[in-house]
N, C-alpha and C positions, 0 to 999 in steps of 0.2 A: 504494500500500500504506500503510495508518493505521500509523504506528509505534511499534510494542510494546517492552512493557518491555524486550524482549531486546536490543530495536535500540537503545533508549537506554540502555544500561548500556552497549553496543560504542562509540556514540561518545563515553561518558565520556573512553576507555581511548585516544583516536586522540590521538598528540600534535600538538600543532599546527604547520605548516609541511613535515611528515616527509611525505615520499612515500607516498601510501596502496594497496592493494592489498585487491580487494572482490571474491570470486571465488563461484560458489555453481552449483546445476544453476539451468536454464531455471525461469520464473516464482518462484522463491526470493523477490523483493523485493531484490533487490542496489539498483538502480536509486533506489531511495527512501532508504536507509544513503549512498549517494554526494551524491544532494541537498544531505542535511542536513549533512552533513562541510563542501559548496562553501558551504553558506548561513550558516554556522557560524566555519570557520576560511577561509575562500576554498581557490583552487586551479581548476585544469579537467578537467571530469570526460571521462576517457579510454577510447573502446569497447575492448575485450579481447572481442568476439563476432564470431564469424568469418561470421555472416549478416546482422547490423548495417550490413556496409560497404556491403554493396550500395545504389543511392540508387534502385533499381526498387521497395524494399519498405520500408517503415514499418511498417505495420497488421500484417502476416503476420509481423514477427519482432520487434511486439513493440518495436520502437527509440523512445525518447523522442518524447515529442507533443514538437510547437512551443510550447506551451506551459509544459513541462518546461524547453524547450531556452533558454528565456529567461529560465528563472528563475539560470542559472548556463553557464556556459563549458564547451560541447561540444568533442569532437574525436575524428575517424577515424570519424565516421556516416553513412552512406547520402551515400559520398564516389566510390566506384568503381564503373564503369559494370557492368552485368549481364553484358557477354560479354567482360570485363575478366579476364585471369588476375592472381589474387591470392592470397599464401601466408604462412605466417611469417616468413618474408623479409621481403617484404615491411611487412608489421606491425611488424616492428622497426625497420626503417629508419627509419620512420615516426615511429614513437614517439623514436626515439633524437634524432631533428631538434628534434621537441617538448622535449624534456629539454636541446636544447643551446639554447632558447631562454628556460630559466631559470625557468619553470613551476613550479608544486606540483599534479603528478602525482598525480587520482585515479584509479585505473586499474578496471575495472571491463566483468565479463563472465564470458560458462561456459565460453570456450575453453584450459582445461588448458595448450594449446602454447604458448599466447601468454604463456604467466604462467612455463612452463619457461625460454622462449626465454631472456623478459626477466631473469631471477634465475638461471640457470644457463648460461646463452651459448645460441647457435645454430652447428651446424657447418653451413659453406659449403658447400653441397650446387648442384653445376652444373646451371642450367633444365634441366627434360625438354623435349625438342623432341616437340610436337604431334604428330605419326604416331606418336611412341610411348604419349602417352596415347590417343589414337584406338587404337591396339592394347590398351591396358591395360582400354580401356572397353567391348568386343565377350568378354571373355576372363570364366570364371566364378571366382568365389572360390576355387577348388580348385585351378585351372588354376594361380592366382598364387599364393598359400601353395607350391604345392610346388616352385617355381621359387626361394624366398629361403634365405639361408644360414641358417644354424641360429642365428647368434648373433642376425640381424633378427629370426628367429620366438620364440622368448625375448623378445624384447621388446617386441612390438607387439599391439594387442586385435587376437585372427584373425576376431572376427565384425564388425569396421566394415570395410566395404567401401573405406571412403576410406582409412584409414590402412593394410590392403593394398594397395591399388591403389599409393599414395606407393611403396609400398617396392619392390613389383613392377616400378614405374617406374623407382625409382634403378636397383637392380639391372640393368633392362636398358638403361638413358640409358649408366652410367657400369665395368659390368662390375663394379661391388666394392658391397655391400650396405648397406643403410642403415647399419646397427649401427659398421659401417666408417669413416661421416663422422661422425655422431655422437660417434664418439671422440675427432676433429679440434676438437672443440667450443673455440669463442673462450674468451676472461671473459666472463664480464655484465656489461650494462651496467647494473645496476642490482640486483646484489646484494641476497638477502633480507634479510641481517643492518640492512641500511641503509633498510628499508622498516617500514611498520606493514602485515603483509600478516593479511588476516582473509579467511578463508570460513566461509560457512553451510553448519552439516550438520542437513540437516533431517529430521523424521520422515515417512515414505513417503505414509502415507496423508493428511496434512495437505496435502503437495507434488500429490499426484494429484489432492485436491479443485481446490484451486487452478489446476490444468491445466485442469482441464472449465469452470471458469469464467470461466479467460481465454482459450479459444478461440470459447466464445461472444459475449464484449467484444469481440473480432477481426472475428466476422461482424457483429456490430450497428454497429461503429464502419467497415466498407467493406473488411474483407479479400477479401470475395468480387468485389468491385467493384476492388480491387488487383490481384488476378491474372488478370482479364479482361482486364484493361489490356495486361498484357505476355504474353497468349496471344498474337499472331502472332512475338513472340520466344521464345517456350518451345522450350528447348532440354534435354533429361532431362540432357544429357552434361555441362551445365555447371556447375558449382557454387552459383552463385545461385541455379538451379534446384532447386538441390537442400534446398532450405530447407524446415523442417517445414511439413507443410501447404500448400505449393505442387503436390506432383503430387497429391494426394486432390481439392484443388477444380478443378484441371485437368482431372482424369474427371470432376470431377462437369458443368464447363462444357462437356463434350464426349458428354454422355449416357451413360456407363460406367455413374455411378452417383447414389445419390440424392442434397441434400445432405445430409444425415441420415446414412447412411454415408460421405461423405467426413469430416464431423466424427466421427462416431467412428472410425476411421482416422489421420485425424490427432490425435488424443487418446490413441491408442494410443504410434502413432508417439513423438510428445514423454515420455511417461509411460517409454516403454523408453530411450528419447538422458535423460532425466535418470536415470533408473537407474544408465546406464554414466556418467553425471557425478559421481552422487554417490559412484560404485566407485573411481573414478581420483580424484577430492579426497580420499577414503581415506586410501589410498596415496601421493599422493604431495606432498598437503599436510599431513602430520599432525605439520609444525611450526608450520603457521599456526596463531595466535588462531581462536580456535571462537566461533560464534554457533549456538546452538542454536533452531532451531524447529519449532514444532509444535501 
């Protein structure tokens, strides 16, 4: 991403050495604002994307070229295997190792949780054991909404599947509802007041353009040729799987469909997951620093 006036007025404002926080929906340009911070003030730039981790996929989600990745200090990218379970647990722990090794933390990515976790705590919520997500995952959206207590349903988006499914899960792993542990929530380990934390709120249609044209850079640069790779491992159940534009060139590698409607499919797809991005940065960053694009 060329960067615009916008983005160079935000890293006027970053101070130097301060932990930084770069949050934004899918294709925004987060990634190019974190460069320039490393190339600028140093620091190692930190994934906050919850399909980044995977080391199955590059091209399809979109994770720093190699050539990006040696322009400055990576960390938490295409690190865990594809049939790896990996959660915000997880991700914290992570990061928190990172931070106890004395780092200037640029943190940077579209996943909401990982930015709650790290600035508001994470409560210790006990593994689900596998036959219970194997049940969570045959069960329909209806099935599991009516099954959580009222204060979980309050508080979770009831149309992403995953984020029911989690809750449907606690509830039946542990008998007592998300909203339950949640309450239990630690400190943070990394407090907002103690960060320079900035997200992009961008204008919709500028963001959609941009989606059409980075999934075409996706197929010209070998995303089609990425997810052939790891068709005899395709698994729909499993969360790496479930990365934008992974099942649309799956049909399309398996004759469902052309690729011409798997790309618009999956154009669709990212154009509606930054919608609900840019609806939850809303809400529940609208104390961070604004970068406005469009």
């Amino acid at each position: 991403m060329q960067i615009n006036a916008e983005i160079t007025r935000a890293l006027r404002k970053v101070p130097a050495q301060k932990p930084v926080l770069i949050a934004g929906p899918t294709a925004s340009g987060k990634s190019a604002l974190a460069l320039e911070i490393a190339a600028q003030q140093g620091g190692v730039i930190v994934n906050a994307d919850a399909s980044q981790v995977y080391h199955c996929w590059r091209v399809i989600t979109a994770r720093p070229t190699a050539a990006e990745e040696a322009q400055a200090a990576h960390a938490l990218y295409g690190h865990v295997a594809s049939t790896a379970s990996y959660s915000t647990g997880h991700w914290l722990r992570e990061v928190t190792a990172l931070l106890d090794q004395g780092i200037r933390p640029i943190i940077t990515g579209g996943t909401g949780l990982y930015f709650k976790a790290l600035t508001e705590g994470l409560a210790e919520i006990p593994a689900t054991p596998p036959e219970v997500r194997q049940e969570g995952d045959s069960l329909e959206l209806a099935e599991m909404l009516a099954a959580l207590d009222e204060a979980t349903f309050a508080r979770i988006d009831t149309q992403n599947r995953a984020r029911v499914q989690r809750a449907w899960e606690v509830m039946r792993a542990t008998g007592r509802g998300l909203a339950h542990w949640q309450d239990q929530t630690a400190a943070p380990v990394m407090p907002l007041e103690n960060c320079h934390p900035v997200v992009f709120d961008v204008e919709k249609d500028w963001l959609n353009a941009r989606i059409a044209r980075r999934f075409d850079l996706m197929l010209e640069q070998g995303a089609l040729e990425e997810v052939a790779a790891q068709r005899p491992a395709y698994d729909p159940a499993l969360p790496a799987f479930r990365a934008i534009g992974v099942p649309e060139l799956v049909d399309h590698l398996e004759d469902r469909i052309s690729l011409k409607e798997a790309k618009a499919r999956a154009v669709i797809a990212t154009r509606q997951f930054a919608k609900r991005q840019r609806t939850w940065m809303r809400s529940k960053m609208a104390d961070w620093r604004k970068v406005h694009l469009s």
